[in-house]
VEXMI-90378 format. One record per residue (C-alpha): residue in one letter; x, y, z. Coordinates in steps of 0.001 Angstrom, whole numbers, plus 500000, padded with zeros to 6 digits. Layout:
N
<rose><r>a</r><x>X</x><y>Y</y><z>Z</z></rose>
...
***
This chain:
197
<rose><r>x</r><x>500000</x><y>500000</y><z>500000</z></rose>
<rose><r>x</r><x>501362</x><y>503411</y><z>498859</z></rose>
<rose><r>x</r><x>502128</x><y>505828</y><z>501953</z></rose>
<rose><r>x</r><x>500649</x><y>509444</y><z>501293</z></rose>
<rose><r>x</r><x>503275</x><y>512086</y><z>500276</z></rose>
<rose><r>x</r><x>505328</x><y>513881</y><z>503234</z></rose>
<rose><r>x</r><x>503446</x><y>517325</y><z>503698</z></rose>
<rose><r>x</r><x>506088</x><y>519886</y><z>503317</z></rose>
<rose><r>x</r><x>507112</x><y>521596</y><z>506315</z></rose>
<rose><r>x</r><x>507916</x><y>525099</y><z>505162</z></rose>
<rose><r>x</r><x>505175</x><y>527956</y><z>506370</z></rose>
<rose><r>x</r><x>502658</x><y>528669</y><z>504062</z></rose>
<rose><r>x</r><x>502303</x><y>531994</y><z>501844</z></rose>
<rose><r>x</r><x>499124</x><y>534252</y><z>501945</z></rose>
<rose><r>x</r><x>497917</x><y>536335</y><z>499190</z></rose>
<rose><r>x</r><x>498018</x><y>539239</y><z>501246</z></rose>
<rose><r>x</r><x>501987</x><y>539259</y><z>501874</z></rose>
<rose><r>x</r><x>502420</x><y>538795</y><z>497881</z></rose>
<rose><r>x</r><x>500691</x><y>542206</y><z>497439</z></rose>
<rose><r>x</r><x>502747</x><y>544004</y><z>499739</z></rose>
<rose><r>x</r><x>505953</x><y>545302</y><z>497335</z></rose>
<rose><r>x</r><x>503228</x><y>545968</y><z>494732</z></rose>
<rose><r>x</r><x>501673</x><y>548402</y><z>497270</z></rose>
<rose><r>x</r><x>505006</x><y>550011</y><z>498338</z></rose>
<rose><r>x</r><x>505979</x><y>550041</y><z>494544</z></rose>
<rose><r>x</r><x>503003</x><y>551571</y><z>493838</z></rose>
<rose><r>x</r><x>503253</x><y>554381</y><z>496696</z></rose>
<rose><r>x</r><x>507040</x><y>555183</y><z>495284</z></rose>
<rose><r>x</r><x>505673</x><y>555472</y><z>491841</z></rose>
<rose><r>x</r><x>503324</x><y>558561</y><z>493421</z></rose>
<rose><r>x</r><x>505743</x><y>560229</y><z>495163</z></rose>
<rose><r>x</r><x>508402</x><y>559747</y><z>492465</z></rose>
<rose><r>x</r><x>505516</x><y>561504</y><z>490216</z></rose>
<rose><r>x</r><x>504871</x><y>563995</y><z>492841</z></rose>
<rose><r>x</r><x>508514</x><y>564647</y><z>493273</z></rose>
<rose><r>x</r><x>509083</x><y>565172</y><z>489443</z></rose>
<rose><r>x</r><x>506035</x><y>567993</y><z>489230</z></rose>
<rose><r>x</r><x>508463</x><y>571125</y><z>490257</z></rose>
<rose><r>x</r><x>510863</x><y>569852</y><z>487331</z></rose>
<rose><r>x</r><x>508160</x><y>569513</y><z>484817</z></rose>
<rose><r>x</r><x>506667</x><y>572885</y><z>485528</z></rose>
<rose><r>x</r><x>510475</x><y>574602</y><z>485472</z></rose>
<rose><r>x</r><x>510850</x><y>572573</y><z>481929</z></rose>
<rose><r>x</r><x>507608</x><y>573324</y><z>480884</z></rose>
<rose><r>x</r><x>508619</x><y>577202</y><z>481469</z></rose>
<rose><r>x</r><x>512018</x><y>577582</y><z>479800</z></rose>
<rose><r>x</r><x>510995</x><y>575661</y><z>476871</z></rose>
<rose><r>x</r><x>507753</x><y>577831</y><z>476966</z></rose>
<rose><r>x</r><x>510202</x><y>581209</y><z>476602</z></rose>
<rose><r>x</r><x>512796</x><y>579962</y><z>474396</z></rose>
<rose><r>x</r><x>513020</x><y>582102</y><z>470772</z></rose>
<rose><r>x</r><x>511869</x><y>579843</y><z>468300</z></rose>
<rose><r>x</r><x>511420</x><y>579249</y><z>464366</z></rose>
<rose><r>x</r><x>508066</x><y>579667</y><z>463308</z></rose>
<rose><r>x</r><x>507281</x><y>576204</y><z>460850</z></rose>
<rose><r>x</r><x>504146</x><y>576395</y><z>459339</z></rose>
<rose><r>x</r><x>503121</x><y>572472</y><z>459694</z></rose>
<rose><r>x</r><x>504433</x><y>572563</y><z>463227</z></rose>
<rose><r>x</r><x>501896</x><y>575790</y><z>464374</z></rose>
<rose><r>x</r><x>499100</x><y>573874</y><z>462444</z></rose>
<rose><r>x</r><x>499158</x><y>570805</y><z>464206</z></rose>
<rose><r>x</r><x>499915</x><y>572531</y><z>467439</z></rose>
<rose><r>x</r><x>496526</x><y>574745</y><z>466310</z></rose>
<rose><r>x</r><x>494665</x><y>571785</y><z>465214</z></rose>
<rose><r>x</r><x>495521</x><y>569704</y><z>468231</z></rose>
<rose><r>x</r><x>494622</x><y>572282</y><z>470400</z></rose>
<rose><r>x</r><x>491464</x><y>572845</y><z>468997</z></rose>
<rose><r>x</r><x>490327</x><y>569276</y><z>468938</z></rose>
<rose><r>x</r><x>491113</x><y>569417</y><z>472888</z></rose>
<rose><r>x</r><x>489236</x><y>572609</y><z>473440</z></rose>
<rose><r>x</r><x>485601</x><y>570399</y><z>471562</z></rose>
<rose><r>x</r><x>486543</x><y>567466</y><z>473929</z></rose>
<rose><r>x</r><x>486844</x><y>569582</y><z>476916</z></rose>
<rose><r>x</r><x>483531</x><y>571406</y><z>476551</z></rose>
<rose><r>x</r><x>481860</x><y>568227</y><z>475693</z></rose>
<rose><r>x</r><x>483152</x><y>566965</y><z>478547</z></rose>
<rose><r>x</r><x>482037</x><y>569926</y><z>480553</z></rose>
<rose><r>x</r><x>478968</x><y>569682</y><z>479242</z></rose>
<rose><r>x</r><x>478015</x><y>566419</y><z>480356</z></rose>
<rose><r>x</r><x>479964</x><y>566594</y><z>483672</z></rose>
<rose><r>x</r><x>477271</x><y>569761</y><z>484754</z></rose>
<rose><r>x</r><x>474845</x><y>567239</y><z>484572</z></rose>
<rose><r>x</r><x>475959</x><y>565916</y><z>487944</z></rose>
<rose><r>x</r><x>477867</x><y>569109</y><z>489387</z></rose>
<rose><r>x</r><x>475911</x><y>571688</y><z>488089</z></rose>
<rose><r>x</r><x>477813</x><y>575065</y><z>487060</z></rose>
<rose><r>x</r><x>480611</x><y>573306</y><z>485552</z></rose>
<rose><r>x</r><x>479769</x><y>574486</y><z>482237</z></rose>
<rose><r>x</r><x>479840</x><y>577736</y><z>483066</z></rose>
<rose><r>x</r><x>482818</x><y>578289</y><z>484778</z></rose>
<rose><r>x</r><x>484704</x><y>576168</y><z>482036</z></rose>
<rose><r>x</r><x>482881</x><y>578847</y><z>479511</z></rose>
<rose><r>x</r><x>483854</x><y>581696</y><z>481512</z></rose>
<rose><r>x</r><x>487607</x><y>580238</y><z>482125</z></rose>
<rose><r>x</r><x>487885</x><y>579847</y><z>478288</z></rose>
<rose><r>x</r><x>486880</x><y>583299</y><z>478101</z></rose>
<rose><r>x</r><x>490083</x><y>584526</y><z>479982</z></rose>
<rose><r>x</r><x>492167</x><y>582198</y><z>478103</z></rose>
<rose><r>x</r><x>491304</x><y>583722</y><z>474565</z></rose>
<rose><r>x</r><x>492105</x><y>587086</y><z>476663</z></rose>
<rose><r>x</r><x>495356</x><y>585964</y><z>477999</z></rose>
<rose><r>x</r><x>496119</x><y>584409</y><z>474640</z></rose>
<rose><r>x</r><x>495617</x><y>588034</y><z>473048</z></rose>
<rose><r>x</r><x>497457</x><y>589225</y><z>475253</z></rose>
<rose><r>x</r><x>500028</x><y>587098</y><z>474571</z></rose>
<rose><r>x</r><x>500619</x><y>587540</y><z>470862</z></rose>
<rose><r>x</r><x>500447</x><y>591414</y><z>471788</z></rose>
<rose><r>x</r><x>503257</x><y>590748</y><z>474021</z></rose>
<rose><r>x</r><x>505349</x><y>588064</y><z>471391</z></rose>
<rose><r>x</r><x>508681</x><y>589546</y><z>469902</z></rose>
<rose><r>x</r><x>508692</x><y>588570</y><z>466568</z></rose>
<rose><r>x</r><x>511849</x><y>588976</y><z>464123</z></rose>
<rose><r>x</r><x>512193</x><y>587777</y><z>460548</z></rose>
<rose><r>x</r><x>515494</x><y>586781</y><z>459446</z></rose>
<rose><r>x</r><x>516816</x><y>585945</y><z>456309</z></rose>
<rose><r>x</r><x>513095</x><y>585485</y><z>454896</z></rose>
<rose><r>x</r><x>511867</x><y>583147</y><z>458479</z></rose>
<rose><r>x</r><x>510089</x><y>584467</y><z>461056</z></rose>
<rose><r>x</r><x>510807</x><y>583975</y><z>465036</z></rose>
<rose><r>x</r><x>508898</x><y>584233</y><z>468145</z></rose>
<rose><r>x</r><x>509633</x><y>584688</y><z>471449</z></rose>
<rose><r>x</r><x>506981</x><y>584383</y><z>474093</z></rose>
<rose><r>x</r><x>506518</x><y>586825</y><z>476976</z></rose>
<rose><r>x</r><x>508348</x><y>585601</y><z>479946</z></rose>
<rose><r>x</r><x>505567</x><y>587068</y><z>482753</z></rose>
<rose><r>x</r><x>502899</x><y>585638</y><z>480685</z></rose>
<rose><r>x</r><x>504234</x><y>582002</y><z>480308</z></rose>
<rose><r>x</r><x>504703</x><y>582050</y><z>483893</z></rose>
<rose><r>x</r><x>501314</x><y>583232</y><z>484546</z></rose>
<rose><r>x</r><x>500296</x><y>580087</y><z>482649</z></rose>
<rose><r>x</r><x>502407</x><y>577766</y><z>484278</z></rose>
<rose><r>x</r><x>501510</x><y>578741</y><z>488066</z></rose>
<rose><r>x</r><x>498020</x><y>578170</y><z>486392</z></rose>
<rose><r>x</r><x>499072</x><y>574467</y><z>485888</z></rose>
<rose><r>x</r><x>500803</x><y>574089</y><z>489151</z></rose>
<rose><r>x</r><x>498155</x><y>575760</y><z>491039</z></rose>
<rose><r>x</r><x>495579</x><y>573122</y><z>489155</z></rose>
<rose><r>x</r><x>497899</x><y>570225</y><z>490046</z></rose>
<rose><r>x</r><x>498296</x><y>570677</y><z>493972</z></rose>
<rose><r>x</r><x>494842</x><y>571819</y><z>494619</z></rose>
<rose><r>x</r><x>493545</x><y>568552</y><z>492998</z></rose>
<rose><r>x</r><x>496312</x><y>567182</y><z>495750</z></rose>
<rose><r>x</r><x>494484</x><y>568985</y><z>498471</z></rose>
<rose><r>x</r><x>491181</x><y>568016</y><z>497057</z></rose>
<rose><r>x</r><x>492349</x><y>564440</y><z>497556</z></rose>
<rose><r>x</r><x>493468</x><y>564906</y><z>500926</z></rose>
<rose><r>x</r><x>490010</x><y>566898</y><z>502099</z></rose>
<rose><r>x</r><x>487999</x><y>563758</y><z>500265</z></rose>
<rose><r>x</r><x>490008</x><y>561293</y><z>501963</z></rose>
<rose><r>x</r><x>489039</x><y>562460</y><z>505560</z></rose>
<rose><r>x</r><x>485978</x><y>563684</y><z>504573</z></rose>
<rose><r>x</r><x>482498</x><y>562513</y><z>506346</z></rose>
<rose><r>x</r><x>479947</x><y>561169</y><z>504227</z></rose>
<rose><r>x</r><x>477854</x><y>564396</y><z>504654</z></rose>
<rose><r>x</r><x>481088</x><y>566393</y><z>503941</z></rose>
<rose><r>x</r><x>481868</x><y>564505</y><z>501055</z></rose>
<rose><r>x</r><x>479439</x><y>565409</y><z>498348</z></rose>
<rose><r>x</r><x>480595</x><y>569408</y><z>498743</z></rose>
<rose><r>x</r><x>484445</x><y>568437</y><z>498859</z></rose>
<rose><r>x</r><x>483499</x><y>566336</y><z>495081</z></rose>
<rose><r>x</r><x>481507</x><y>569403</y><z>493957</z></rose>
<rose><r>x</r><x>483864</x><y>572278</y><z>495248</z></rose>
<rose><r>x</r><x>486583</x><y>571066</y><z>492975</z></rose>
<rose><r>x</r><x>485151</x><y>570224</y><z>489623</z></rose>
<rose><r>x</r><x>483958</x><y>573721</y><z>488660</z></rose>
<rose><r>x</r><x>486836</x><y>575388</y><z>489813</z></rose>
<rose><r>x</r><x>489640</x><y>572492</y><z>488227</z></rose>
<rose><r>x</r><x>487578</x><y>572672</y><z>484969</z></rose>
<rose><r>x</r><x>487653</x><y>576084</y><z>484863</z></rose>
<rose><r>x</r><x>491734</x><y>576194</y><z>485539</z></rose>
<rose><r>x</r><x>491755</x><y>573947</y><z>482251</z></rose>
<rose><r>x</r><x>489972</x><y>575891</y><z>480588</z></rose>
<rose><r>x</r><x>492012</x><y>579296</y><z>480576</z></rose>
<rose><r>x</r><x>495058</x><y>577208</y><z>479718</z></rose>
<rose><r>x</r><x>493517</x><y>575457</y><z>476879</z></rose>
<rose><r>x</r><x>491487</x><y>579079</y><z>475561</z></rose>
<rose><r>x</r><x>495195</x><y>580436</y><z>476007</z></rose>
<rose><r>x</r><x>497186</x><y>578351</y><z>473577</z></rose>
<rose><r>x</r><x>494431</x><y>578246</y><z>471036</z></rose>
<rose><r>x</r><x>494490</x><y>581925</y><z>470024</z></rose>
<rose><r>x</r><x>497875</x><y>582170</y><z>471105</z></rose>
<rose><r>x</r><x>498782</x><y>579174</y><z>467928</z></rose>
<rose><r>x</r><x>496039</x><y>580437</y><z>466118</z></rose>
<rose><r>x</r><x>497728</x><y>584225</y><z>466357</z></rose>
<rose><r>x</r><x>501189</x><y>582478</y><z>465432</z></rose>
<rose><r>x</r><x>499721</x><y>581199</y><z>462391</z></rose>
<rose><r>x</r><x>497705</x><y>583918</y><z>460716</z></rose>
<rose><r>x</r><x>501206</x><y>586505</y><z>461536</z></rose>
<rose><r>x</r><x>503057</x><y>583775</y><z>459817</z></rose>
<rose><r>x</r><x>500845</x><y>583992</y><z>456470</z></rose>
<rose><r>x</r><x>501280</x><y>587763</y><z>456726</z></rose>
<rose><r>x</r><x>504661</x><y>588065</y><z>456540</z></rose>
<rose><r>x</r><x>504743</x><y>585345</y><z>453737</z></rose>
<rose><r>x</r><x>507641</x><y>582990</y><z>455651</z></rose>
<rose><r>x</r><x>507546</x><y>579741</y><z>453054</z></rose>
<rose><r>x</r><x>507050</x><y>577221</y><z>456163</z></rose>
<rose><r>x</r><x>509873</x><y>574153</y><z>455461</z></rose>
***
């Protein structure tokens, strides 16, 4: 007659213990990503104030693109009002200042043509303007995190509904902002008749 097998000795492993470096891996990912936002937004201004060539093909898609977010935002407003109402509006209204500020940045542009191509250079102030818009966007959706986290059920609903509007909104002006600002870019570069390459 066969004896059974020899259970093994050796402690068993739980699921739970298995999960464990995927939780701390995935809690340095976020602060790795949360550590890299003051680089990003640095970056994101020196490359936003550099001179630069203006290539026809290159402001188009920039135009296009940015276009095609702007319809996909304000659809996206538009059905998000549904359940926080006044989104729409303060994601119209933030749009708004962004064609403003984008006026007032191709008002502000130095622009030199050289040897038959034309060059931009973005205002400094402005750019920065735009970029503490970002950040500003980016850590108050961290603090709207931390609020919903120890928020009470009764608290909860206004924490989800204080945010929306106001993040939407933020979007908006940046988005309304590099539309006309592109938009500007190209129509100036027509004018002076710079053959794009």
């Amino acid at each position: 007659m066969a004896s059974a097998p020899a259970r093994s000795s050796a402690p068993s492993t739980f699921p739970c213990c298995n999960r464990v470096p995927l939780l701390f891996l995935g809690v340095f990912i976020v602060l790795a990503f949360i550590a890299l936002i003051p680089f990003a937004l640095i970056q994101r201004f020196r490359v936003g104030t550099m001179r630069r060539r203006a290539i026809g093909w290159v402001i188009a898609l920039n135009a296009v693109g940015t276009f095609i977010s702007v319809v996909v935002f304000l659809v996206s407003a538009a059905i998000t009002t549904r359940w926080f109402p006044g989104t729409l509006t303060y994601t119209l209204a933030g749009l708004a200042a962004g064609f403003i500020a984008g006026i007032c940045g191709l008002l502000l542009t130095r622009w030199e043509t050289t040897a038959g191509r034309m060059y931009y250079t973005p205002n400094r102030w402005l750019v920065l303007a735009i970029t503490l818009v970002v950040a500003g966007r980016v850590f108050y959706g961290f603090y709207r995190s931390y609020e919903a986290w120890h928020a009470t059920l009764d608290r909860m609903a206004w924490v989800a509904a204080s945010g929306v509007a106001t993040s939407m909104s933020a979007g908006a002006i940046v988005l309304g902002y590099y539309l006309i600002y592109w938009i500007g870019v190209r129509r100036r570069l027509r004018r002076v008749r710079v053959t794009p390459r």
